[in-house]
C-alpha positions in Angstrom: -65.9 -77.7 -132.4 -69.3 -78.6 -133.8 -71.3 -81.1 -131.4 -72.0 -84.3 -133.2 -75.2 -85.6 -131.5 -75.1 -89.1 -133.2 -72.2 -89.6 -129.8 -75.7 -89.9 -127.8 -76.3 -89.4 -124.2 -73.3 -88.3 -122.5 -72.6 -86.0 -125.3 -75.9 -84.1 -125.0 -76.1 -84.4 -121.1 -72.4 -82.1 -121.2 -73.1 -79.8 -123.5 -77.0 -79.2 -121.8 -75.1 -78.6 -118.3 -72.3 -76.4 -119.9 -74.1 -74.0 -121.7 -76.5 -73.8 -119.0 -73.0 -72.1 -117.6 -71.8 -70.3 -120.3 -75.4 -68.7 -121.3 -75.1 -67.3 -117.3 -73.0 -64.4 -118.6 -73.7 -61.1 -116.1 -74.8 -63.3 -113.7 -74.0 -65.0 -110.0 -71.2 -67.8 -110.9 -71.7 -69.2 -107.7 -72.8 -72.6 -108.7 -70.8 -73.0 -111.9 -68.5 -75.9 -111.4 -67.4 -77.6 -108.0 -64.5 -75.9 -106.9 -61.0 -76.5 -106.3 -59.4 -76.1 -103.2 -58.6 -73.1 -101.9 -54.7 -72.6 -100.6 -54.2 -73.2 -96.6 -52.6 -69.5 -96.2 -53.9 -66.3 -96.9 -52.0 -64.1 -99.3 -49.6 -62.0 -98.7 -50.6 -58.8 -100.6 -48.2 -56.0 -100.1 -49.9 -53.8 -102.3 -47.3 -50.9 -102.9 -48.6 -48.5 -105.8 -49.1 -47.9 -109.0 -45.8 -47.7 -111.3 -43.8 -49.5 -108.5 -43.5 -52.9 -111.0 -44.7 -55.0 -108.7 -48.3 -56.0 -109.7 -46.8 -59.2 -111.1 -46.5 -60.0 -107.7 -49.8 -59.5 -106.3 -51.4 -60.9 -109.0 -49.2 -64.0 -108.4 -50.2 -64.1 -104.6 -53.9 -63.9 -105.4 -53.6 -66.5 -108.4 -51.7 -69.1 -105.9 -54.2 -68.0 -103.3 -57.5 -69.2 -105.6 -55.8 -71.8 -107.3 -56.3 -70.2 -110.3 -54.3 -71.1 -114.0 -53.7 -68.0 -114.5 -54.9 -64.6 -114.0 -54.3 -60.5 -116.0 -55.2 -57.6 -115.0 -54.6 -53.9 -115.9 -55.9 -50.3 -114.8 -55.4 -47.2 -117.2 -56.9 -43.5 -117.1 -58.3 -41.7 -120.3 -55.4 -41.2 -121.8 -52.6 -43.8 -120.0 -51.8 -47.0 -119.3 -51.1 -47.1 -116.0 -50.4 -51.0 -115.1 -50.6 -53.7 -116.5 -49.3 -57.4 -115.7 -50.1 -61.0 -115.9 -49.4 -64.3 -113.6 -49.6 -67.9 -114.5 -50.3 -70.6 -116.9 -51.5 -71.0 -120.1 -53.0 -74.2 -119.3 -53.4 -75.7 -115.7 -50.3 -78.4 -114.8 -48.2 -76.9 -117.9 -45.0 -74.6 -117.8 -45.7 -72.5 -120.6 -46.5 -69.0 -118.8 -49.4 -66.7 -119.9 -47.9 -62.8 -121.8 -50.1 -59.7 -122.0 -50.5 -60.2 -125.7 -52.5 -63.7 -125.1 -56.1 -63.1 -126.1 -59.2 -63.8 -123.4 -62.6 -65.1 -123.9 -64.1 -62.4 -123.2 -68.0 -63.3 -122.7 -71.3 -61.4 -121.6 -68.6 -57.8 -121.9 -69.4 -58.3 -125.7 -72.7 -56.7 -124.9 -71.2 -53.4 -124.1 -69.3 -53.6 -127.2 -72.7 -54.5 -129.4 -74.2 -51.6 -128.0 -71.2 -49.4 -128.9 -71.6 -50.5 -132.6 -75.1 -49.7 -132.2 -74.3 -46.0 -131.1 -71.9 -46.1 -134.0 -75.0 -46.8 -136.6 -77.6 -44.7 -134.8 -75.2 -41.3 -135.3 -74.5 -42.6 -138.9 -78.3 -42.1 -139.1 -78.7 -46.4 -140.1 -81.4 -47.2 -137.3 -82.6 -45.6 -134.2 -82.7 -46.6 -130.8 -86.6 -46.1 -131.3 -86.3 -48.5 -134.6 -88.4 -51.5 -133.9 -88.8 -55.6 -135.3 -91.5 -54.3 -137.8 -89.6 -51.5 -139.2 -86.3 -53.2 -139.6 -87.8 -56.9 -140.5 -91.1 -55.7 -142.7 -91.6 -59.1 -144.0 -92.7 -61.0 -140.6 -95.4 -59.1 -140.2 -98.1 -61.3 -138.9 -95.9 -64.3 -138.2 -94.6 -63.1 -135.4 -95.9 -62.9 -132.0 -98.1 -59.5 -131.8 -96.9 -58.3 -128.6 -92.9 -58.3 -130.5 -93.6 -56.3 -133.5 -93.1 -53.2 -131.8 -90.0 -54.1 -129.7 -87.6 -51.4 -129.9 -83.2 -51.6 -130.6 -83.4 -50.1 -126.7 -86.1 -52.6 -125.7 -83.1 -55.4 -126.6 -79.9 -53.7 -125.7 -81.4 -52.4 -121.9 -83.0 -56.5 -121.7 -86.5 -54.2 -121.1 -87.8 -57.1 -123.9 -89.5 -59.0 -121.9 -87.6 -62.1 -124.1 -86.7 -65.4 -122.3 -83.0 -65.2 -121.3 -82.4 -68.2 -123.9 -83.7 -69.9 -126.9 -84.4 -73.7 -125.9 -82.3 -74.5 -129.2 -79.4 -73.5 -127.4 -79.6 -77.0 -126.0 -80.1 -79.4 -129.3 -76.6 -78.8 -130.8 -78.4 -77.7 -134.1 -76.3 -74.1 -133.9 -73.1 -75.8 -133.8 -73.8 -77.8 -136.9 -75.2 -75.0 -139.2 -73.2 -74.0 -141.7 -75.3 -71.2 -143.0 -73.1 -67.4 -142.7 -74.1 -66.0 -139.4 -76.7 -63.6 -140.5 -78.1 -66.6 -142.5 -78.7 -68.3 -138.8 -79.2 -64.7 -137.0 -81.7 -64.5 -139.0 -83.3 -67.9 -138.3 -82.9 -67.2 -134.4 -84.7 -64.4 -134.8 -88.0 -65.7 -136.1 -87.6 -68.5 -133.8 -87.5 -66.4 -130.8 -89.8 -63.8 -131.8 -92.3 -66.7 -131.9 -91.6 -67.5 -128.3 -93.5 -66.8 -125.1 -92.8 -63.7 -123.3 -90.7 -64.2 -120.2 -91.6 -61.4 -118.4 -93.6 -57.9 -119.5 -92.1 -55.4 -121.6 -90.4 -52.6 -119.6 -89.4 -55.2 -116.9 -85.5 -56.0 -117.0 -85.1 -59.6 -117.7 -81.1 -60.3 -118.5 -81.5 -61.9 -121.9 -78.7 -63.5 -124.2 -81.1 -64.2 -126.8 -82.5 -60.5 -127.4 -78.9 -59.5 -127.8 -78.5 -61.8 -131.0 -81.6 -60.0 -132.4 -79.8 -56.8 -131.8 -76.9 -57.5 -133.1 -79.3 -59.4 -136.1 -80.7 -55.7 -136.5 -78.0 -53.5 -137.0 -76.7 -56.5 -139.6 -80.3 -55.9 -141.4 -79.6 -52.4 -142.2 -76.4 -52.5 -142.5 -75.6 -55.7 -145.2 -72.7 -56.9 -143.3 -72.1 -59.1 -140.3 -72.1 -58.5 -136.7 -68.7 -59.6 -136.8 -67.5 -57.2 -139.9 -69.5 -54.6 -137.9 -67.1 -54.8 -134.7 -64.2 -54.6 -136.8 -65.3 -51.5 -138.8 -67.1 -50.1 -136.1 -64.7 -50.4 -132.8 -61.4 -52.1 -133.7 -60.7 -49.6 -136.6 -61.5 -46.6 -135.1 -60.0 -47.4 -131.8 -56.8 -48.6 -133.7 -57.3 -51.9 -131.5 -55.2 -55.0 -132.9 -57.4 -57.8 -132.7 -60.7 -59.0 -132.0 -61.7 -62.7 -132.9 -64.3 -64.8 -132.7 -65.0 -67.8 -130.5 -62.2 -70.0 -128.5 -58.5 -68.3 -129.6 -57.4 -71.5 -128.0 -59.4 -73.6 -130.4 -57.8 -71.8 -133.3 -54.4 -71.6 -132.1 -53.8 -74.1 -129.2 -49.6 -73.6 -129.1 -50.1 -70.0 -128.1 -52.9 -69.0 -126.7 -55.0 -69.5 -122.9 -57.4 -72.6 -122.6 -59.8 -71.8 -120.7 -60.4 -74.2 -117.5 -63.1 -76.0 -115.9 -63.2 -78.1 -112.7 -63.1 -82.1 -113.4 -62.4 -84.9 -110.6 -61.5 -82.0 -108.3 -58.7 -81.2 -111.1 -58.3 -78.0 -113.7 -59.3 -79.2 -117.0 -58.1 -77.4 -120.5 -60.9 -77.5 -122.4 -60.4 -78.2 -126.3 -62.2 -78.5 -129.3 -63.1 -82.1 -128.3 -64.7 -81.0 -125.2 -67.7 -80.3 -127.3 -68.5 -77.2 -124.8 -68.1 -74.1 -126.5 -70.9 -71.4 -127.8 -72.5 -71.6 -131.2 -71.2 -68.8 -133.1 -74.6 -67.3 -133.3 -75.0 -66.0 -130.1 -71.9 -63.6 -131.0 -73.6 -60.1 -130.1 -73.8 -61.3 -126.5 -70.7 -63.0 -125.9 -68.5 -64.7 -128.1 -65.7 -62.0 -128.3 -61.8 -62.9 -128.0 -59.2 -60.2 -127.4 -55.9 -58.7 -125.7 -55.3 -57.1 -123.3 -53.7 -54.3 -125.0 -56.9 -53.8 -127.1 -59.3 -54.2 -123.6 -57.6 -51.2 -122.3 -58.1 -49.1 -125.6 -61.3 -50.0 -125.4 -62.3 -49.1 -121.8 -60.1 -46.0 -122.0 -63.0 -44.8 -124.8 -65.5 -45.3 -122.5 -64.1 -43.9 -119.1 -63.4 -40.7 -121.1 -66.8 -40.6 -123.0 -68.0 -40.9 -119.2 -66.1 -37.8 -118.2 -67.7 -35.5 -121.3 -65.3 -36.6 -124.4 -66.6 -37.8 -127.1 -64.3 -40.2 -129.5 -65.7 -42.5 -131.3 -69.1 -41.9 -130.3 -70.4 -38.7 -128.8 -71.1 -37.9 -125.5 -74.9 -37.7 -125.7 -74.1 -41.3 -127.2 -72.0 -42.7 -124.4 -74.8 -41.4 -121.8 -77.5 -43.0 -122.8 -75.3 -46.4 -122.6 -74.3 -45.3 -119.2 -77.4 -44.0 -117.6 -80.2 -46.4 -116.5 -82.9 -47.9 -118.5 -84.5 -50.1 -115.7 -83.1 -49.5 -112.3 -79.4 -51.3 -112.7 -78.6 -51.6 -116.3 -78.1 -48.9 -119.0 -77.7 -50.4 -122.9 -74.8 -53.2 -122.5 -73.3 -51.9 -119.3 -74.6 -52.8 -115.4 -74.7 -49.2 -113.3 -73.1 -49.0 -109.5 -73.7 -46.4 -107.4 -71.3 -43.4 -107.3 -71.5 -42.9 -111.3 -69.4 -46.3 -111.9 -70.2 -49.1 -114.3 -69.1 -52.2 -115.6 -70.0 -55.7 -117.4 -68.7 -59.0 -116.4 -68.4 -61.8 -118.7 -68.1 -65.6 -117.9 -67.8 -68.4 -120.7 -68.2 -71.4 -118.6 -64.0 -71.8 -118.9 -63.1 -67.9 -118.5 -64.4 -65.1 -116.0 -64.1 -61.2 -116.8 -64.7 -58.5 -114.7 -64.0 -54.6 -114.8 -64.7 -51.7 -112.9 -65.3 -47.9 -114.4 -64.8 -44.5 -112.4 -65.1 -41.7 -114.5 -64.6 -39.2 -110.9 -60.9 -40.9 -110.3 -60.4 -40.8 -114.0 -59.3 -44.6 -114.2 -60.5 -48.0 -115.3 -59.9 -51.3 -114.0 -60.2 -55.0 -115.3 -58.9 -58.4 -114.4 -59.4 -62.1 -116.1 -58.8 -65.5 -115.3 -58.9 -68.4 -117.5 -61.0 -70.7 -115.0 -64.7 -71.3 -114.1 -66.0 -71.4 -110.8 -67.0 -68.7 -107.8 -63.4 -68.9 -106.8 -62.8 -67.3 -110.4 -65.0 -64.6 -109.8 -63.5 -63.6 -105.9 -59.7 -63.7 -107.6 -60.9 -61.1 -110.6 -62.8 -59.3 -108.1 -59.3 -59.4 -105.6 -57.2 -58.6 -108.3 -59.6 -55.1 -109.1 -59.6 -54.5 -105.3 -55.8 -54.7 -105.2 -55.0 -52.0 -108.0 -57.6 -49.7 -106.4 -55.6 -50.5 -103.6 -52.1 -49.7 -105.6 -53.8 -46.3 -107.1 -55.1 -45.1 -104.1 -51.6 -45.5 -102.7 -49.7 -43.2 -105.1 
């Protein structure tokens, strides 16, 4: 998986244009990849309700519809699963059929999880929200720009930063080719962007990828261990989740898990290892998360009842300051609707996430696909619309 920029031109030119895409995680999707055509018909959604076994169905009718390889999707209360189901292909033109144990690239949703470890570590009494790049990194005192030293762990997890969305590095390949351990590198990003011009003025929101690798780079400072052993100890432990991984499952285990799918010659398009397309490792805090569905659920089940006044792994006071706003749409790691709901969408370049919270209907929705384009998005987003649909119908 790591680029080899010795291959020249045509090697750099694809992985400059795709992660241009996959660094547009929480973002409009509308201009990812061409698209592929859309079916002649309409379909035909019957809805029925919750429990009635047939969301296989109308998952299948909106996969067909938007041509997609395959598409999940589940909805569960605090305390049940309610449905869950899945439709499709594991790769585009194959017959080997997607399960609901498959794991999903989950993207730019990482976020929320970063900022739940965070929560975790500021109640353990490790940093505060109010901790800033001085206090927890001492040593870069003047080498630094000024106007960073005092940037705050909520500066970086609300994007209030005023940090460009991306490091320009993202783009030379050098991320995939260090073999450094990932604070090693987080570290080394860090400097580098603190060392950058400002995008925007602190206090402004400014949806930034980068600042989320120094966030997760600070709670590894105080901590000793990796972002990645931080997740683990932090949310898959105490949420008795399965499995959370790192990077492309398909890369890792090709026989058994999703490829994710782009659009080539007007063709789906499993992207592998060879593609030469996938995320450095580094920029794990803000989206390089694999997982289940199974574990999904666990996980948004915590937070829909944290949003209705129960603490569980994190306290109540801690799960609303995630959910309440810092700047006018965005609380830390989650992006606020109206009516008390939330979410966080997440899109690789090859796989689109969505989700939908509503603490007043006690229930939680989310759907995935393992293809690019707008045409991903308007499936996830039909496939959320359809249980609402299927709940409301009960």
């Amino acid at each position: 998986m790591y680029l080899n920029i010795k291959n020249g031109l045509v090697h750099s030119i694809i992985v400059f244009i795709t992660l241009t895409l996959l660094i547009a995680c929480g973002s409009d999707s509308s201009s990812y990849t061409e698209q592929p055509k859309l079916k002649a018909t309409e379909p035909e959604l019957l809805y029925g309700k919750t429990g009635d076994e047939k969301l296989h169905e109308e998952l299948e009718a909106i996969r067909t519809q938007y041509n997609m390889p395959a598409l999940a999707a589940f909805i569960v209360s605090s305390d049940a699963l309610l449905e869950m189901d899945v439709s499709g292909y594991r790769i585009s033109g194959q017959p080997t059929l997607v399960t609901t144990e498959d794991r999903w690239s989950i993207g730019s949703f990482t976020k929320s999880i970063t900022a739940t470890v965070a929560s975790r570590l500021v109640e353990q009494g490790l940093i505060s929200l109010e901790s800033d790049v001085l206090e927890i990194f001492p040593e870069l005192s003047g080498k630094i720009k000024p106007e960073y030293e005092h940037l705050t762990l909520r500066d970086l997890l609300s994007m209030t930063s005023g940090l460009k969305r991306d490091l320009d590095s993202m783009f030379t390949g050098q991320w995939h080719m260090d073999q450094r351990s990932m604070t090693e590198q987080r570290y080394s990003w860090t400097i580098e962007l603190l060392n950058t011009e400002p995008e925007t003025t602190k206090g402004t929101f400014l949806y930034s990828n980068a600042g989320y690798v120094l966030a997760g780079h600070m709670l590894e400072r105080v901590t000793g261990q990796s972002w990645e052993a931080l997740v683990a100890q932090e949310i898959v432990i105490p949420l008795e989740m399965n499995l959370i991984d790192f990077g492309t499952a398909s890369f890792m285990d090709p026989d058994n898990q999703p490829s994710g799918h782009q659009i080539r010659d007007g063709q789906w398009h499993a992207i592998t290892a060879a593609d030469r397309v996938s995320l450095p490792k580094v920029i794990g805090p803000a989206g390089t998360i694999n997982t289940n569905l199974h574990d999904l659920s666990l996980y948004l089940q915590a937070h829909l009842s944290g949003a209705m006044g129960k603490g569980n792994i994190v306290s109540t006071d801690s799960y609303a300051h995630m959910h309440s706003p810092v700047s006018e749409s965005y609380g830390l790691g989650w992006i606020l609707k109206e009516n008390n709901q939330f979410h966080h969408n997440g899109f690789t370049g090859s796989f689109y996430l969505d989700n939908l919270i509503i603490p007043e209907e006690n229930i939680a929705l989310l759907a995935v696909t393992n293809g690019s384009t707008t045409q991903a998005r308007e499936a996830v987003e039909q496939a959320i619309a359809v249980m609402l649909e299927r709940y409301n119908a009960q």
